[in-house]
PDBQT receptor file of N, H, CA, C and O in Angstrom, charges set to zero:
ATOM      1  N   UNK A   1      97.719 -19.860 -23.641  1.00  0.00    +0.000 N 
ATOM      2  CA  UNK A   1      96.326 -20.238 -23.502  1.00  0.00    +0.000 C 
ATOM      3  C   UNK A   1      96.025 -20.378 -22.006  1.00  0.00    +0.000 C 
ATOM      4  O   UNK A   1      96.881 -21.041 -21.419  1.00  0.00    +0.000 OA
ATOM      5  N   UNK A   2      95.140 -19.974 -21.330  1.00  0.00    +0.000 N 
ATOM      6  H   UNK A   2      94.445 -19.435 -21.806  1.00  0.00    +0.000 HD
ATOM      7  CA  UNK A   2      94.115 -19.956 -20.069  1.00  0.00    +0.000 C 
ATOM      8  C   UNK A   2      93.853 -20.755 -19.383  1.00  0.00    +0.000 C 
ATOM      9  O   UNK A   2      94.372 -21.682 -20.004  1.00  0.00    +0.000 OA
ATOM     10  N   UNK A   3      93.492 -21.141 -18.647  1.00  0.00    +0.000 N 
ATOM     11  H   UNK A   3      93.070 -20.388 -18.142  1.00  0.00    +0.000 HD
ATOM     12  CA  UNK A   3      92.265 -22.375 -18.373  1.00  0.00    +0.000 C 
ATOM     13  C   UNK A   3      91.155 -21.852 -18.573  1.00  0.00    +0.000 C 
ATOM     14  O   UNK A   3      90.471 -22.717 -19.120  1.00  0.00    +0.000 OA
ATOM     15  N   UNK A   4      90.923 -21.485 -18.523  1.00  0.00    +0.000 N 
ATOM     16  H   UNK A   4      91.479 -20.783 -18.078  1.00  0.00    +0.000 HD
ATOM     17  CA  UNK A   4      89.455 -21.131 -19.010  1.00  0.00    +0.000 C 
ATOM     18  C   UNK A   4      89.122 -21.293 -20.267  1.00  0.00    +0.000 C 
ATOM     19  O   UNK A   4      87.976 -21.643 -20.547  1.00  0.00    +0.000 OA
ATOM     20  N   UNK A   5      90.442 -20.977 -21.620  1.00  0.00    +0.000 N 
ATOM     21  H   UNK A   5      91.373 -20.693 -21.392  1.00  0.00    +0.000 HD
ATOM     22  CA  UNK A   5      90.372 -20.784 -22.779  1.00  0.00    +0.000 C 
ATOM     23  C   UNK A   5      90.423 -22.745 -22.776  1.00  0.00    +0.000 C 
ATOM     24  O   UNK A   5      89.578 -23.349 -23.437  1.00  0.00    +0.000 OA
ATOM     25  N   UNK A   6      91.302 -23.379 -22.112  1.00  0.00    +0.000 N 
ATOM     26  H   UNK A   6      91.988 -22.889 -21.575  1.00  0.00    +0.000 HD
ATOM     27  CA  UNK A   6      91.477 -25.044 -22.365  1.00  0.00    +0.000 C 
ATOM     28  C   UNK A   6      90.287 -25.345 -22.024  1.00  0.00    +0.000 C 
ATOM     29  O   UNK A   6      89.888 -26.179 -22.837  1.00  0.00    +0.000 OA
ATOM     30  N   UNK A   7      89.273 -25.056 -21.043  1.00  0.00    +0.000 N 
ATOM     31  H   UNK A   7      89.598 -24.378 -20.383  1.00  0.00    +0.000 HD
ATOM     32  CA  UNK A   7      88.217 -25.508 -20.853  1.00  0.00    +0.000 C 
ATOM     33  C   UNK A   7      86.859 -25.389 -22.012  1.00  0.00    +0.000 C 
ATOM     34  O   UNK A   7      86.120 -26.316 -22.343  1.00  0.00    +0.000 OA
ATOM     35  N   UNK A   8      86.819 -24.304 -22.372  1.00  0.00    +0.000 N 
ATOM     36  H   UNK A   8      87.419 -23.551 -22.103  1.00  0.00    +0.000 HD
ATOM     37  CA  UNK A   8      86.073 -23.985 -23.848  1.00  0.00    +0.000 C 
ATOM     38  C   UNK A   8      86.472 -24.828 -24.726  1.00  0.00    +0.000 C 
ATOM     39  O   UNK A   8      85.699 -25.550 -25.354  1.00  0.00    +0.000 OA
ATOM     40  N   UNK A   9      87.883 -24.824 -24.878  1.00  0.00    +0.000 N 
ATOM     41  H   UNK A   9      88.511 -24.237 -24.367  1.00  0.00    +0.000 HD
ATOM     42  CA  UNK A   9      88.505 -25.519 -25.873  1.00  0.00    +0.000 C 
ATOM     43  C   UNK A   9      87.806 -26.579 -26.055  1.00  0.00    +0.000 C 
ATOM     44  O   UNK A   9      87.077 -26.806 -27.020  1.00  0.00    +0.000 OA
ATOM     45  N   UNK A  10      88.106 -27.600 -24.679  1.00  0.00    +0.000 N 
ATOM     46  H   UNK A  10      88.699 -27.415 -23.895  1.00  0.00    +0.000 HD
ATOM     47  CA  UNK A  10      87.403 -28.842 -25.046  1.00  0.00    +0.000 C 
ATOM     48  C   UNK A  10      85.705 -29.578 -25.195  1.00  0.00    +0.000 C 
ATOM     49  O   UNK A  10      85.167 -30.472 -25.847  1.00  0.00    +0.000 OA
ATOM     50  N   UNK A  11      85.274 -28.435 -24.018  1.00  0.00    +0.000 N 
ATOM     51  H   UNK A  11      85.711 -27.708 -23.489  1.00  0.00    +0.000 HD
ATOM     52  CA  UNK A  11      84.056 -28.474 -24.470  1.00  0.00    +0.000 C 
ATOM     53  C   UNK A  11      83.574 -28.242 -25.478  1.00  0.00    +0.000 C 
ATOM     54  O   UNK A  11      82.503 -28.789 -25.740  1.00  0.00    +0.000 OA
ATOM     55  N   UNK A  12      84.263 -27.227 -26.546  1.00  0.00    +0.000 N 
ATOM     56  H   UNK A  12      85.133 -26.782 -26.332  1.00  0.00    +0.000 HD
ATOM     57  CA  UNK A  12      83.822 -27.390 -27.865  1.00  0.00    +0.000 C 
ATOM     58  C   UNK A  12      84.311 -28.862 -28.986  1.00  0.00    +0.000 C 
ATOM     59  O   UNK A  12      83.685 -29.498 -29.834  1.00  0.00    +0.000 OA
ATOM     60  N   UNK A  13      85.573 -28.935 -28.505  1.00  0.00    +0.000 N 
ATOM     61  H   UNK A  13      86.081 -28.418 -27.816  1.00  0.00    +0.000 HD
ATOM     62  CA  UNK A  13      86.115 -29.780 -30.155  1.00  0.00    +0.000 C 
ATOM     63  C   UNK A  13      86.065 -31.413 -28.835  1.00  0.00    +0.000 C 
ATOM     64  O   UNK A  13      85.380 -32.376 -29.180  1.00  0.00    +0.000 OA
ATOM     65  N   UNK A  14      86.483 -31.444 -28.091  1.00  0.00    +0.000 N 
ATOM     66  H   UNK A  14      87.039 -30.662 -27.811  1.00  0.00    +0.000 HD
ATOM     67  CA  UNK A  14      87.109 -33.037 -27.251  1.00  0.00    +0.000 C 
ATOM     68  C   UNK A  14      85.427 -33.609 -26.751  1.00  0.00    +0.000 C 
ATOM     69  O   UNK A  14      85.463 -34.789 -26.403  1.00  0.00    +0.000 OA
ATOM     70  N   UNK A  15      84.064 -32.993 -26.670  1.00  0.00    +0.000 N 
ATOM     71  H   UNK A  15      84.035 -32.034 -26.952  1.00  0.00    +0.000 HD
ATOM     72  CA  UNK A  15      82.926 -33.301 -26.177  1.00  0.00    +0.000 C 
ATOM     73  C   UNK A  15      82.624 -32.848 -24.533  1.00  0.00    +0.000 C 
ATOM     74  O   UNK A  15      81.484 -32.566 -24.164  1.00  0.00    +0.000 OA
ATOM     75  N   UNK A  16      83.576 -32.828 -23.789  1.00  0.00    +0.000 N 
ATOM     76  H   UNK A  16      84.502 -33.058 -24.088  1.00  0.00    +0.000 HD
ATOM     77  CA  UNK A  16      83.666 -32.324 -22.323  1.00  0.00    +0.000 C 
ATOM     78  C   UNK A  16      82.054 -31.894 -22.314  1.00  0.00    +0.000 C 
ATOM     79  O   UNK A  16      81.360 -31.313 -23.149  1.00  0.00    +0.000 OA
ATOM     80  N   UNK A  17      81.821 -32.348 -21.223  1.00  0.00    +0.000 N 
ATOM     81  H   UNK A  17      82.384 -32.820 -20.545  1.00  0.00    +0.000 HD
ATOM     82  CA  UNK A  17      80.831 -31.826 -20.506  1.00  0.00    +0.000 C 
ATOM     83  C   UNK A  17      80.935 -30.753 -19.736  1.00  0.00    +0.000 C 
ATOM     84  O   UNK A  17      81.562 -30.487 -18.710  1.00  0.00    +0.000 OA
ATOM     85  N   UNK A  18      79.524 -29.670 -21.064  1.00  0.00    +0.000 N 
ATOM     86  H   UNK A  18      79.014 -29.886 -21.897  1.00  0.00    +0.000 HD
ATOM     87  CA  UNK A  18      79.713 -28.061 -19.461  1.00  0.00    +0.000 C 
ATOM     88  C   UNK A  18      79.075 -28.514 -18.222  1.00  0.00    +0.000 C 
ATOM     89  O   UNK A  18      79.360 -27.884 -17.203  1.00  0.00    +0.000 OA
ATOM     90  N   UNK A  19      78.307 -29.443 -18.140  1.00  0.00    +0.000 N 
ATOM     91  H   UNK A  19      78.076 -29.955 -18.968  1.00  0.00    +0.000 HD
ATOM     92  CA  UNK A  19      77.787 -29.615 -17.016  1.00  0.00    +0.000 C 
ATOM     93  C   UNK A  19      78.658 -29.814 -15.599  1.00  0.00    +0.000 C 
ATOM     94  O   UNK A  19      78.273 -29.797 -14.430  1.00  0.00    +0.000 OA
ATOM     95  N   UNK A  20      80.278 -30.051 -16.303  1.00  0.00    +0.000 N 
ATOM     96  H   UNK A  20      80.591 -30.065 -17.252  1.00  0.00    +0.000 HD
ATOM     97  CA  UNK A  20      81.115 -30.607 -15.186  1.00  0.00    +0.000 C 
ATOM     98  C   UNK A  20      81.671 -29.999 -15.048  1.00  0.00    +0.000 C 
ATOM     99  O   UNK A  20      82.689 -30.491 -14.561  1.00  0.00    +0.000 OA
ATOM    100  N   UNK A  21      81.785 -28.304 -15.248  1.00  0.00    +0.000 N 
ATOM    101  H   UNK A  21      80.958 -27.904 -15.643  1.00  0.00    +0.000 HD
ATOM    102  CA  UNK A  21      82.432 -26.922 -15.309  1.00  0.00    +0.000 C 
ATOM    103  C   UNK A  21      82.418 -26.628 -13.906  1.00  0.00    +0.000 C 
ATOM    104  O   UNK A  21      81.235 -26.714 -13.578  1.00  0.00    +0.000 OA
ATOM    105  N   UNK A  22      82.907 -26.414 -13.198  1.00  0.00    +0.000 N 
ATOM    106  H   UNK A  22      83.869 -26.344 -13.464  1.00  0.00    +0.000 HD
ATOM    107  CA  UNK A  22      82.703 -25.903 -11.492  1.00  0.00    +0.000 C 
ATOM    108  C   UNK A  22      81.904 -24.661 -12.141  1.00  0.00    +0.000 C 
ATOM    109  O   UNK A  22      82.247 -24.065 -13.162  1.00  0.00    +0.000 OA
ATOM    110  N   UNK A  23      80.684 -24.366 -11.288  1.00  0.00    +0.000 N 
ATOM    111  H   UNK A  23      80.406 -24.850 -10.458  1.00  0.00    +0.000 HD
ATOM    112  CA  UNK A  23      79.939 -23.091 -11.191  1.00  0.00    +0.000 C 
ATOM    113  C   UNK A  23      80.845 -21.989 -11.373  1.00  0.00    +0.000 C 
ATOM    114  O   UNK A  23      80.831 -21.246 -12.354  1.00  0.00    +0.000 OA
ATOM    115  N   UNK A  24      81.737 -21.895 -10.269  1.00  0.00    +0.000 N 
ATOM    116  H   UNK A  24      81.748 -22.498  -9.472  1.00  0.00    +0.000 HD
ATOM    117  CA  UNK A  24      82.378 -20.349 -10.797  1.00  0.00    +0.000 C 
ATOM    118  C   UNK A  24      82.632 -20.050 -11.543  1.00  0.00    +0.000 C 
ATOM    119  O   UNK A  24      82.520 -18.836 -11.715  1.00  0.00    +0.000 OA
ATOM    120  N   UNK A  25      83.095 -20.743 -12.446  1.00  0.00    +0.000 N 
ATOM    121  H   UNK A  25      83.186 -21.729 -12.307  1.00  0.00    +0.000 HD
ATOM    122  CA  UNK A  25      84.012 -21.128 -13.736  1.00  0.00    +0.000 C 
ATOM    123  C   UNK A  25      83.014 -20.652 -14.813  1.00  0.00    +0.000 C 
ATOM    124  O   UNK A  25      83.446 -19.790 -15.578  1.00  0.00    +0.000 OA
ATOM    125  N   UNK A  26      81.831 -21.049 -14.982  1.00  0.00    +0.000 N 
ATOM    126  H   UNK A  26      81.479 -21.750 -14.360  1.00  0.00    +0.000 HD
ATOM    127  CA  UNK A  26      80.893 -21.269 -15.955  1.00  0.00    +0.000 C 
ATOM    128  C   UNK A  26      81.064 -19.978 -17.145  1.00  0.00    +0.000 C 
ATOM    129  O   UNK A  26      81.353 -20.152 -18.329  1.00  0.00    +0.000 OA
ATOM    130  N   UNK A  27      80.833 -18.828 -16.557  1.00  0.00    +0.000 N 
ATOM    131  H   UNK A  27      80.598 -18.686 -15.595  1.00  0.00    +0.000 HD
ATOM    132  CA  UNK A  27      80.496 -17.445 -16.720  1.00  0.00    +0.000 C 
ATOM    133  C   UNK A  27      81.821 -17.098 -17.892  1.00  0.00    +0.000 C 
ATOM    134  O   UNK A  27      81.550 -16.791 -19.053  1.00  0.00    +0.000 OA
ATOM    135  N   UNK A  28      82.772 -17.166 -17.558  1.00  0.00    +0.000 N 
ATOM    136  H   UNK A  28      82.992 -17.416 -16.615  1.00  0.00    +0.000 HD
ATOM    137  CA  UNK A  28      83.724 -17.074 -18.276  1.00  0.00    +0.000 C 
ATOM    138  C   UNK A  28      84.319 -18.093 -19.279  1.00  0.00    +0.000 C 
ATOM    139  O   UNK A  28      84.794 -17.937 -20.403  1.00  0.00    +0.000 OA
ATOM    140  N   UNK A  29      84.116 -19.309 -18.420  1.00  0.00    +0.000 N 
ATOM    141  H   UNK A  29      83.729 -19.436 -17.507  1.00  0.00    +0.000 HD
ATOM    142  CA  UNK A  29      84.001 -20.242 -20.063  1.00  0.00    +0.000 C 
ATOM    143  C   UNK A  29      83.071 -20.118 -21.251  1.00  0.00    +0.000 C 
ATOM    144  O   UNK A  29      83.350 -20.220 -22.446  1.00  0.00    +0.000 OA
ATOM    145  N   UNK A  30      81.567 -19.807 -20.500  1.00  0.00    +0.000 N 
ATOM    146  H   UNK A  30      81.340 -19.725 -19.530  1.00  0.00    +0.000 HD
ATOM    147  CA  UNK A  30      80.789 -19.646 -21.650  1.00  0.00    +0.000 C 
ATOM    148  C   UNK A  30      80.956 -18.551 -22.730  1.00  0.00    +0.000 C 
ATOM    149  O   UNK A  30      80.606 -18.649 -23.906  1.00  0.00    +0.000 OA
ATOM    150  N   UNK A  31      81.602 -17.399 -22.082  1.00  0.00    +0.000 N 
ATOM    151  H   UNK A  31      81.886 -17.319 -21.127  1.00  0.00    +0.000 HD
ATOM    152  CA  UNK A  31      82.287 -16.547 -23.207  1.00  0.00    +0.000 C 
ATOM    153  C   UNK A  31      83.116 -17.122 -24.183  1.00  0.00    +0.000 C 
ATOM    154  O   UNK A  31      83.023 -16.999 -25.404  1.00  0.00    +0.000 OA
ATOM    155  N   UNK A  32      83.972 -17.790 -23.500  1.00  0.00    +0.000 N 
ATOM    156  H   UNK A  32      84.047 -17.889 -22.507  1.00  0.00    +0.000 HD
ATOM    157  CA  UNK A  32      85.292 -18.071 -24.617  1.00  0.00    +0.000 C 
ATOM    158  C   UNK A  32      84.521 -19.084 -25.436  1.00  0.00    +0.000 C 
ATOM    159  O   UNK A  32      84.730 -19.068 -26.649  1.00  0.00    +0.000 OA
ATOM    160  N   UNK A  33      83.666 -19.958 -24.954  1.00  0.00    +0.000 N 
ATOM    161  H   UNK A  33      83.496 -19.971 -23.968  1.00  0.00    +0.000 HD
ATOM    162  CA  UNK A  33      82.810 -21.035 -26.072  1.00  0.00    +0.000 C 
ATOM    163  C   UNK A  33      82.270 -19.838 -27.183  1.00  0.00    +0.000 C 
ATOM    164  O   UNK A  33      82.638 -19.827 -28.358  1.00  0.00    +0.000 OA
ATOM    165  N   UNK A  34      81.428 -18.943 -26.649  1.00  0.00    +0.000 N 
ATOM    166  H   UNK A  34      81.129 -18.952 -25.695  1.00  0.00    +0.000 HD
ATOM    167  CA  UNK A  34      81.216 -17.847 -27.702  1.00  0.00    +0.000 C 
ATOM    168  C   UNK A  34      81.942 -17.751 -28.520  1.00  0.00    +0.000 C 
ATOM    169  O   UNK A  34      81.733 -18.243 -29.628  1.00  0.00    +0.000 OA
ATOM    170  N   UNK A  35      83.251 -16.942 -28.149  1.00  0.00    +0.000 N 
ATOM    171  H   UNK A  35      83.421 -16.543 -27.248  1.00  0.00    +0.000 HD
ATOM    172  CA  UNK A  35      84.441 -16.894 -29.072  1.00  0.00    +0.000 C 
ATOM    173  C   UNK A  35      84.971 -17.795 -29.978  1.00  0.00    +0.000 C 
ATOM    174  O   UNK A  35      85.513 -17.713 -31.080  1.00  0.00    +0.000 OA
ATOM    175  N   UNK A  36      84.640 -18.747 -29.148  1.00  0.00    +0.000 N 
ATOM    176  H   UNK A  36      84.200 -18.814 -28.252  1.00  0.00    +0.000 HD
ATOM    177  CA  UNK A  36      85.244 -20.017 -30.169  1.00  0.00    +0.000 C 
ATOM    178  C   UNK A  36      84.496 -20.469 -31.553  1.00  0.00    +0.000 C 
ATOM    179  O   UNK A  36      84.945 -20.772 -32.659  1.00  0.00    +0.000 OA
ATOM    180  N   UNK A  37      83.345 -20.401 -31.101  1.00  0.00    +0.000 N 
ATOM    181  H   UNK A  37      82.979 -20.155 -30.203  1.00  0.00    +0.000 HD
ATOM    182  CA  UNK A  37      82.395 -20.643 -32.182  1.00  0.00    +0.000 C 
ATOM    183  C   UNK A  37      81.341 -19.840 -33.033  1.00  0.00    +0.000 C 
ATOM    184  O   UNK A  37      80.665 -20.313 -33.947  1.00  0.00    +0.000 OA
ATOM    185  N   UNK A  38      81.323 -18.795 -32.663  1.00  0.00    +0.000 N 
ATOM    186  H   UNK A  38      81.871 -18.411 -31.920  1.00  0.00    +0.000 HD
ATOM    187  CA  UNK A  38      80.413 -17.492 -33.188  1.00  0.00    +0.000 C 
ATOM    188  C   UNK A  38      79.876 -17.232 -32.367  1.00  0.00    +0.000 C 
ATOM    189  O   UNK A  38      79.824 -18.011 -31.415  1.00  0.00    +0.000 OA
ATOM    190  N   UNK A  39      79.139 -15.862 -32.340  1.00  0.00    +0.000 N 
ATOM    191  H   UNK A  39      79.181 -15.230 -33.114  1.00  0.00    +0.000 HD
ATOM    192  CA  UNK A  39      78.273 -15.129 -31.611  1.00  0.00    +0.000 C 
ATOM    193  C   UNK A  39      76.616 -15.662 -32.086  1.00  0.00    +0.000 C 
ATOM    194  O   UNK A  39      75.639 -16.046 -31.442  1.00  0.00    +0.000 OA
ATOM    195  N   UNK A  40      76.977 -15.400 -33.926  1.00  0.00    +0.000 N 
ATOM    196  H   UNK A  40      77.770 -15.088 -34.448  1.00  0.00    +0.000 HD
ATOM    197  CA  UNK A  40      75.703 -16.053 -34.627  1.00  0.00    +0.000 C 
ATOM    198  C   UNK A  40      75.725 -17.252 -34.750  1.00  0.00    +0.000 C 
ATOM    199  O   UNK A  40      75.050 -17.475 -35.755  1.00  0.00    +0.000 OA
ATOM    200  N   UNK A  41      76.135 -18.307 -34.295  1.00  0.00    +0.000 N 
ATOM    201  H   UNK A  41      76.684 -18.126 -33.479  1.00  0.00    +0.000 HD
ATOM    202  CA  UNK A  41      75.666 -19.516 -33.840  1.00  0.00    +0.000 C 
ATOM    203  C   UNK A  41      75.140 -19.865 -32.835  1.00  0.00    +0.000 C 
ATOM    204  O   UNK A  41      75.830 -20.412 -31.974  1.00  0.00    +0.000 OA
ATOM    205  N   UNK A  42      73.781 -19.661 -32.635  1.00  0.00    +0.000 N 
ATOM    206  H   UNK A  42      73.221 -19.217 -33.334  1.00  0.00    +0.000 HD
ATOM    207  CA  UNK A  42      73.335 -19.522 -31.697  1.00  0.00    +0.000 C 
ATOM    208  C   UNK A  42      72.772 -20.940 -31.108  1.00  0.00    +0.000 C 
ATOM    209  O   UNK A  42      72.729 -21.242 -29.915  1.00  0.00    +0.000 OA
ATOM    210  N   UNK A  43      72.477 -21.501 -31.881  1.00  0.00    +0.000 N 
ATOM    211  H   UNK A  43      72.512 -21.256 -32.850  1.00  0.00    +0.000 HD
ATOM    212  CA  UNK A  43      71.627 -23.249 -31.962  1.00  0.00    +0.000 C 
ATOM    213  C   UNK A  43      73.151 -24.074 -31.656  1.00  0.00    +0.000 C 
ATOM    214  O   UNK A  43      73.032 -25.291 -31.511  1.00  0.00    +0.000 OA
ATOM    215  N   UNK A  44      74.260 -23.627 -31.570  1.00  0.00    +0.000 N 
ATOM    216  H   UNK A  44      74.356 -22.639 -31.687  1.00  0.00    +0.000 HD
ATOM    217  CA  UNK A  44      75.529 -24.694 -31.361  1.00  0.00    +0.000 C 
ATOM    218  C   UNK A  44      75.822 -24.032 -30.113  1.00  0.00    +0.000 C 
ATOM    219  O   UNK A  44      76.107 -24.865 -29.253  1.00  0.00    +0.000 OA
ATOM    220  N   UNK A  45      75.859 -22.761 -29.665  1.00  0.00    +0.000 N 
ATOM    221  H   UNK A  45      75.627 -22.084 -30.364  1.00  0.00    +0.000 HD
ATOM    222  CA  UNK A  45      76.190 -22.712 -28.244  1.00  0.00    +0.000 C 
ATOM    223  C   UNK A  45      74.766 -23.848 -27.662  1.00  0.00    +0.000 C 
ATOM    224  O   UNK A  45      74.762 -24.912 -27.043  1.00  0.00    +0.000 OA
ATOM    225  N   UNK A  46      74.010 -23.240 -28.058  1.00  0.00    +0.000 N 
ATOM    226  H   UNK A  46      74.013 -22.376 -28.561  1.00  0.00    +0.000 HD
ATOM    227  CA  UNK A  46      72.578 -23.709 -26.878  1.00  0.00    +0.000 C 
ATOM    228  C   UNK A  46      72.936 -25.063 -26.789  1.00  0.00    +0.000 C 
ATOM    229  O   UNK A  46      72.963 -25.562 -25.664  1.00  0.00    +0.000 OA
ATOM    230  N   UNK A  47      73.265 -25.870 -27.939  1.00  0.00    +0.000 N 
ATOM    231  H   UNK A  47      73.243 -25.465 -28.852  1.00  0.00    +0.000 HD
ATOM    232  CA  UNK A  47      73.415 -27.191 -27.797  1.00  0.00    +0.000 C 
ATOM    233  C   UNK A  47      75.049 -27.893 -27.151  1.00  0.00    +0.000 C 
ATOM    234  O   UNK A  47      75.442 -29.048 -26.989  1.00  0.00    +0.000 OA
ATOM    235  N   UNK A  48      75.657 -26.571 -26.921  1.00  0.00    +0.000 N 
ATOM    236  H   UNK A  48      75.337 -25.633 -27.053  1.00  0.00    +0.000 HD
ATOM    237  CA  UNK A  48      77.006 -26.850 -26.183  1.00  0.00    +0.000 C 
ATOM    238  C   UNK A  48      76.812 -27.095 -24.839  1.00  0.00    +0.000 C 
ATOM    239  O   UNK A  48      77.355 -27.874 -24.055  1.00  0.00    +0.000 OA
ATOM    240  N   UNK A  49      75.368 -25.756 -24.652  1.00  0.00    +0.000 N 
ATOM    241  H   UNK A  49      74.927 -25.123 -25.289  1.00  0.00    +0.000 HD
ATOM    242  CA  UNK A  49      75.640 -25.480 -23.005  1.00  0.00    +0.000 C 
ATOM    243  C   UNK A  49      74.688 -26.384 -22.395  1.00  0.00    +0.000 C 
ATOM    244  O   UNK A  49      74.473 -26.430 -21.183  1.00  0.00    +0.000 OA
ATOM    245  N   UNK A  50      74.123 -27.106 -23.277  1.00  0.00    +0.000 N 
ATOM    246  H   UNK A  50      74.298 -27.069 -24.260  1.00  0.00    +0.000 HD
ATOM    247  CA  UNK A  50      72.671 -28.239 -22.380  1.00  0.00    +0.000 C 
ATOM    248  C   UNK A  50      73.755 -29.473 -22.462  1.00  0.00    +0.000 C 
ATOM    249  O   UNK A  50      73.474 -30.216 -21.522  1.00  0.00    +0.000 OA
ATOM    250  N   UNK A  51      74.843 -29.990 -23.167  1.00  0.00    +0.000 N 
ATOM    251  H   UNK A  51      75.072 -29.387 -23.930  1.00  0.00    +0.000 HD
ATOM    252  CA  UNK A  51      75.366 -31.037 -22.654  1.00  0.00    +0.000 C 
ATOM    253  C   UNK A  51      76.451 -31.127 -21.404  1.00  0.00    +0.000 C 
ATOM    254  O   UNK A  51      76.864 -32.222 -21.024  1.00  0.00    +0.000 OA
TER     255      UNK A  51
């Protein structure tokens, strides 16, 4: 597993804040959050990536 993939990780299941993602970082975590949780979940990313 990544860091990037541990960082999704927890922002999805542990609560982590994306807000505390270093910028560079963002772009590629927000993929793997994709991955993690569907493509067609679209209302659980949005509500991943505003906390």
């Amino acid at each position: 597993m990544t860091f990037l993939e541990l960082c999704a990780y927890n922002v999805v299941y542990n609560g982590y804040s994306y807000a505390k993602i270093p910028a560079i970082l963002k772009p590629k975590v927000k993929e793997n959050i994709i991955a993690l949780v569907g493509a067609e979940n679209t209302e659980l990313i949005d509500q991943i990536l505003a906390s």
